[in-house]
N, C-alpha and C positions, 0 to 999 in steps of 0.2 A: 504494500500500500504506500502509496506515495505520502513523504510526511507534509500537514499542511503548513501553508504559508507561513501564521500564527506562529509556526513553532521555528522556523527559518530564520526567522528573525533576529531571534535568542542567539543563535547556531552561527550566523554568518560567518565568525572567525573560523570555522572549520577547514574551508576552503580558501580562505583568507591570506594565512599563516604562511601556506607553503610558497604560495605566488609571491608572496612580498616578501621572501627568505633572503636575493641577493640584494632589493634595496634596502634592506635594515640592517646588513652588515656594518657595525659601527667601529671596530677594533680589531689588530691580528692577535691582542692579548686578551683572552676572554676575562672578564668580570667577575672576581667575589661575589657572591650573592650572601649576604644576611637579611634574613625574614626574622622580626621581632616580632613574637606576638604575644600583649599583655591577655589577663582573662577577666572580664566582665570589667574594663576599664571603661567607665561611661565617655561619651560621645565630647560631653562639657569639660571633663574632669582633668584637665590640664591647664596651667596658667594662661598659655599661648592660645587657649580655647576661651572657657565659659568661667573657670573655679575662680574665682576670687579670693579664698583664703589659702588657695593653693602654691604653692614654690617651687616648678620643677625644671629649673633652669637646662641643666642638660637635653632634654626634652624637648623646650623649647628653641633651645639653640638650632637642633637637629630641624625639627618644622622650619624655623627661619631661613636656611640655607635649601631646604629640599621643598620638590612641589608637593604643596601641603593642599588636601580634598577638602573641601566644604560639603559634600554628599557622599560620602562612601558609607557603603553596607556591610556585612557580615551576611554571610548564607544562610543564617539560622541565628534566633532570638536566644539561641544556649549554645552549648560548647562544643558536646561533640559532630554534630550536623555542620556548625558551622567549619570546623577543621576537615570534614572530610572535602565541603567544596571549595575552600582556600587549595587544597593539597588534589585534586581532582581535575577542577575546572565546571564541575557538572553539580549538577543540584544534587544536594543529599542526598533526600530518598530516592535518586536515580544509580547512587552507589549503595545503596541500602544500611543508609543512616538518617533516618527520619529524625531520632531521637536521641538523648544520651545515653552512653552505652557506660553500664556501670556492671558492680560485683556481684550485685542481689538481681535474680533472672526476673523478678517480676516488677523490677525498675529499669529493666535494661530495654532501651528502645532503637538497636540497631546492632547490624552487624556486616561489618565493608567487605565490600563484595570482593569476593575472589578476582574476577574480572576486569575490576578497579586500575587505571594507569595512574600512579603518582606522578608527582611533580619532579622527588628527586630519579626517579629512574628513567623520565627522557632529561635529564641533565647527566645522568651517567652517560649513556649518546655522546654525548659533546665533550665528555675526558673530564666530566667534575668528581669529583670526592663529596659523599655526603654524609651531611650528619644534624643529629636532632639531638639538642639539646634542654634537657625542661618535658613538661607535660606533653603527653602523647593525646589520650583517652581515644582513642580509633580501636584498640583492643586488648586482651588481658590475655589471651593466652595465639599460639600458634592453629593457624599461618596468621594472624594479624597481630605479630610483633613489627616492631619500627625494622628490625635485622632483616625483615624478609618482604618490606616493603620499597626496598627503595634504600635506605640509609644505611651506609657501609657503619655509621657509627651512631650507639646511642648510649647517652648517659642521660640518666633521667628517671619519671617518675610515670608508671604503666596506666594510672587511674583518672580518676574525675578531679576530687577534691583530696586537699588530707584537711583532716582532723585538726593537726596542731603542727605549724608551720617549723617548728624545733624536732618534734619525733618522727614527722615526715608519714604516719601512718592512719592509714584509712579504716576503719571497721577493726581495726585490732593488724590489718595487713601489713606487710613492708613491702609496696609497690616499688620503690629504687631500684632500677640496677643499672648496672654497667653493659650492656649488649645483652646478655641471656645470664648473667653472673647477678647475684641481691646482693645489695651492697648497703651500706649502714652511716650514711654522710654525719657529721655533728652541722649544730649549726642552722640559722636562720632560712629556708628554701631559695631565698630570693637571693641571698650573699654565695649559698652554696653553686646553684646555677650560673650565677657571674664565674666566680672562681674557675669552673668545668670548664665556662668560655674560655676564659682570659689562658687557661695551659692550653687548648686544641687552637687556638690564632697561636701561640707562640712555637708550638710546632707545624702550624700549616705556613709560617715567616719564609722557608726554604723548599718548601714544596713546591715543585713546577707546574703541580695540578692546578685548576682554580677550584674554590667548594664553595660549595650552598650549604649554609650551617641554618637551621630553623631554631632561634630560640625563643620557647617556650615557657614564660613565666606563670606560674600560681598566683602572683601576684596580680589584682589587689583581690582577687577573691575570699570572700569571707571563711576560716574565721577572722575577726580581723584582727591581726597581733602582729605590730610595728615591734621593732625592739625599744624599747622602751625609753632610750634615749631619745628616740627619734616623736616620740609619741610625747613625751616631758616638753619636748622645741615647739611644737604646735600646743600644747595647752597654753605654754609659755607668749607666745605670739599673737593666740587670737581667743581675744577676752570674749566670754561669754558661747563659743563654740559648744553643740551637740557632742557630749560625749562620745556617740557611735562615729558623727560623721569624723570627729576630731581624730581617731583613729583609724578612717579608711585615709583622710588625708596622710597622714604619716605613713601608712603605708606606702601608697602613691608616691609619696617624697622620699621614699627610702628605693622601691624601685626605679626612679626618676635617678638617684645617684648610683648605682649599681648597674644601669646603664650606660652613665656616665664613665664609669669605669669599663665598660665592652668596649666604646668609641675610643677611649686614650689609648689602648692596647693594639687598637688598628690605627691609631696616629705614631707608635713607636714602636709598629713594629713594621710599616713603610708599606701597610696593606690600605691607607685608606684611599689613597688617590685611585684606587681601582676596584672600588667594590661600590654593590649598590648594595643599598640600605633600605628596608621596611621597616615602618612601624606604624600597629593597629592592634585591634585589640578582635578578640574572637565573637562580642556581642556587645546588647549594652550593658550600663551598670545595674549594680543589685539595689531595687527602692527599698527593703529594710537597710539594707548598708551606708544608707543616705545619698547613693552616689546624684552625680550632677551628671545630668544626661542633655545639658544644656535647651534650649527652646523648642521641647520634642515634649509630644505626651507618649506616658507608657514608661513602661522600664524591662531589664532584662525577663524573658520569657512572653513576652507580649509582640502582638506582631504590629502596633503603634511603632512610630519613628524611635520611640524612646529605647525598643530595646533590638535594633539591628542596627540603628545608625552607628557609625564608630568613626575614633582618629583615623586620619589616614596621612602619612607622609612617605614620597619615596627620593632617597639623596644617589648622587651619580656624578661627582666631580665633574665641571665642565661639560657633561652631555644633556643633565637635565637642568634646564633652569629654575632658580627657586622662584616659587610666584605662589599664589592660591587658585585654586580652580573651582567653578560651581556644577563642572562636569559631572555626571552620573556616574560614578564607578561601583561596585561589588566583587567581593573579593576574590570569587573564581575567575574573574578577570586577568589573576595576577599567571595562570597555568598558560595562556596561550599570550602573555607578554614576554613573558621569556621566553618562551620558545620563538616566538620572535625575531628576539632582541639576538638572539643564541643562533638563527639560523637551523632550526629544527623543526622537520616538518611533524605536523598531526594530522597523524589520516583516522584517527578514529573520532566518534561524535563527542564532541562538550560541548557546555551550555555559555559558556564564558566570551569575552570577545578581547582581543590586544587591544591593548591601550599606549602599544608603541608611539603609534604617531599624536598621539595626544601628548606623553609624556615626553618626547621629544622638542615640541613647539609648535607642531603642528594646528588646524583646525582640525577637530575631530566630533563627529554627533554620537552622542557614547550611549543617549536615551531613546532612539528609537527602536525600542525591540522590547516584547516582552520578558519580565520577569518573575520568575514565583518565589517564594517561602512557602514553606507548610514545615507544621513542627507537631510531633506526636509524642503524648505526654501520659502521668497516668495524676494524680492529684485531683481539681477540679473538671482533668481534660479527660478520664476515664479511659485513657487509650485513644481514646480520637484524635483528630487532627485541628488544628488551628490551621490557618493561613492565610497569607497574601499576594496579591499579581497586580504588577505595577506595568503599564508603559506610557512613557514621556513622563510629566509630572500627577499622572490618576493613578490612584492608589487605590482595591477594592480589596478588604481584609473581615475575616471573620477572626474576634482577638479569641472567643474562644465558641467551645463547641457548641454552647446553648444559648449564642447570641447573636443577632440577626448579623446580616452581612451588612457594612459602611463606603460608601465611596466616599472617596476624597479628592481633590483640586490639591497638591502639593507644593503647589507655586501661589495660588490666592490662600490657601489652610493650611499652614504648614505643621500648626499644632493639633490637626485633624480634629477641629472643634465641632463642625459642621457637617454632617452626612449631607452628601447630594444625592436628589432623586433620583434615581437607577431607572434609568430607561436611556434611549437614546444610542448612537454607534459607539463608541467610546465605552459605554458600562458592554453589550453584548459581547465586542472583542475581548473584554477582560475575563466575562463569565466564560466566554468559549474558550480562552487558553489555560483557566483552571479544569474545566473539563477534561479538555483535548493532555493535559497534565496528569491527571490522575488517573488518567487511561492507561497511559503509558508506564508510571507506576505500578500498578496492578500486578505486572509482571515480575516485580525485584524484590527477593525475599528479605527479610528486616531483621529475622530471627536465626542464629546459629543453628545445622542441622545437628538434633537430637538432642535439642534443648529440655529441660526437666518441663513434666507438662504438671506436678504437681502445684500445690496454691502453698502452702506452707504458708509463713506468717510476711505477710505485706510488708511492705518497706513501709516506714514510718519518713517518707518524703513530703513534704507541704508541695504545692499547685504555683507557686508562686518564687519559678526559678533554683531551688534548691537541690542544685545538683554541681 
């Protein structure tokens, strides 16, 4: 069956990529690639953003010099859905991760498709070395370890959350390891992860290869425990501050400098002038955690602005100029920019589109194509689906399963105050490409084969992001 138009749209970089392989050759020394990715770091929650009692210099610096997004998304309103189509290029539950994929099987709502092309395995193609650093959550046991996706190297932590940012352990587990090795870190998660950085740049200093390192911080995800110094400078600074928010900020401001220290290590160790740089975050922030999700309604797990919008910056000495952009971006965007940028074809389908010539200086129209979210949960979502399907600036989202569907004007409603009447070309295109979506879904199993079909005792998880 011929796919329709509707869904061509999404798709165009497919056939895009390869044609435009010899004019985006921009270098005979391939690029560093670092992919920062914060977790549930709100959209606002940065000095250079929205926060105002916020301090995160280093951070800001980085956005200052690189082109910094005004509209970037996240593939999904929570974590693991949206990592599989940052690392993909394709919608979620098209690799089959709807959901977050956790330790208890009847909170667990995905499982990546065998099938699946990562990001880092068409850069091994092109002679990179890769490696993940920080939070995986794609999977807990084989074939979806990090070793067997893609990453020659992983140090890191296999799960969702942990517990407590010092013992590093989840439900009583020690998710850590080294490759296939459990390993037992001391130490803050956020300082431990810098550190793992800061030795693999100093032995990748003489390697001829180039590598794509993804690091992956915990931070600022709840629970929320700053070291405690860092937590004393913000009480100290800002009279009268929210206990909770006063601690996700120091968090923020502790990952902000531990950053800080990833970029000096690629300034002295003669890797920066040739590496790109990301930084974003995997959703929005958590609205118990007070975050600042900046002039968005919603927050993390909602399919409102507030919990997919997210930072976006990307830095590239002298190829990218720094500016802000109101372009449209999403983060599976970023699988068929490098391949791109890298001169790597993709001949298989995603959902994603290059944003080479945009990120270069180009004119580029980034919003004419459809786009979806849907997130499946179990809390107040009972296993159902939420969702959303955006093109140009209309927005039509169901936030959750027992609530009528909204459209939105994005560009006159930006804080989707407003349902507009649902009639007219504009809402039918949207209702047909969630259709014509969930169709094709249908097909892509979510659940591991020979998953426990027993009920045993419920996950004691709240509706409302907690994962």
């Amino acid at each position: 069956m011929k796919t329709p138009l509707l869904y061509l749209t999404a798709t165009v970089a497919v056939v895009s990529v390869a044609e435009s392989a010899a004019a985006t050759k921009v270098s005979n020394q391939k690029p560093n690639i670092l992919l920062i990715l914060a977790d549930d770091l709100g959209w606002g929650d940065l000095s250079c953003q929205y926060a105002k009692d916020m301090h995160t210099p280093n951070l800001d610096a980085l956005f200052a010099k690189s082109l910094a997004a005004n509209d970037c998304h996240a593939n999904s309103a929570v974590s693991s859905p949206s990592r599989a189509g940052l690392l993909t290029g394709r919608y979620p539950d098209m690799v089959g991760v709807p959901g977050v994929i956790r330790t208890q099987p009847l909170a667990s709502w995905g499982y990546l498709s065998p099938k699946a092309v990562l990001l880092p395995q068409m850069l091994k193609k092109a002679g990179y070395t890769t490696a993940l650093i920080g939070k995986w959550h794609l999977g807990l046991e084989s074939p979806n370890l990090p070793n067997e996706r893609g990453f020659d190297m992983f140090h890191g932590f296999l799960g969702d959350m942990m517990d407590d940012y010092y013992t590093h352990r989840r439900g009583g587990l020690n998710l850590m390891r080294y490759n296939r090795q459990e390993v037992d870190p001391k130490g803050h998660a956020t300082e431990v992860f810098t550190q793992w950085t800061i030795d693999y740049l100093n032995r990748q200093k003489n390697n001829k290869a180039p590598f794509f390192l993804l690091l992956t911080y915990n931070a600022p995800h709840y629970p929320l425990q700053p070291p405690q110094e860092w937590l004393d400078r913000v009480l100290a600074r800002e009279a009268g501050i929210n206990p909770i928010r006063a601690k996700l900020v120091a968090l923020i401001e502790h990952l902000d400098s531990e950053v800080g220290k990833v970029l000096s290590t690629l300034e002295s160790t003669g890797q920066m002038d040739n590496t790109i740089i990301v930084f974003t975050s995997d959703n929005g922030g958590h609205a118990p955690s007070m975050a600042n999700n900046g002039p968005t309604r919603g927050a993390k797990s909602d399919m409102y602005e507030g919990g997919i919008k997210v930072p976006f910056c990307i830095y590239w000495k002298e190829r990218i100029k720094p500016r802000r952009t109101d372009n449209f971006l999403i983060l599976s965007d970023l699988f068929p920019t490098f391949c791109d940028i890298l001169s790597i074809p993709v001949r298989h389908e995603i959902d994603g589109m290059s944003l080479w010539p945009l990120f270069r200086g180009e004119e580029q129209v980034t919003d004419d194509r459809y786009v979806v979210w849907s997130l499946r949960a179990h809390g107040d979502m009972f296993g159902k689906t939420s969702d959303a399907v955006r093109y140009k600036g209309y927005k039509l989202l169901q936030n959750r399963p027992d609530k009528p569907y909204e459209l939105f004007d994005l560009h006159a409603d930006p804080l989707e105050s407003d349902s507009l009447e649902k009639k007219g070309q504009i809402y039918q295109g949207l209702v047909k490409q969630l259709i014509y979506h969930y169709n094709m879904v249908g097909s892509i199993p979510y659940q591991a084969p020979g998953r426990p079909t027993t009920l045993g005792e419920f996950p004691k998880v709240d509706g409302n992001g907690k994962d």
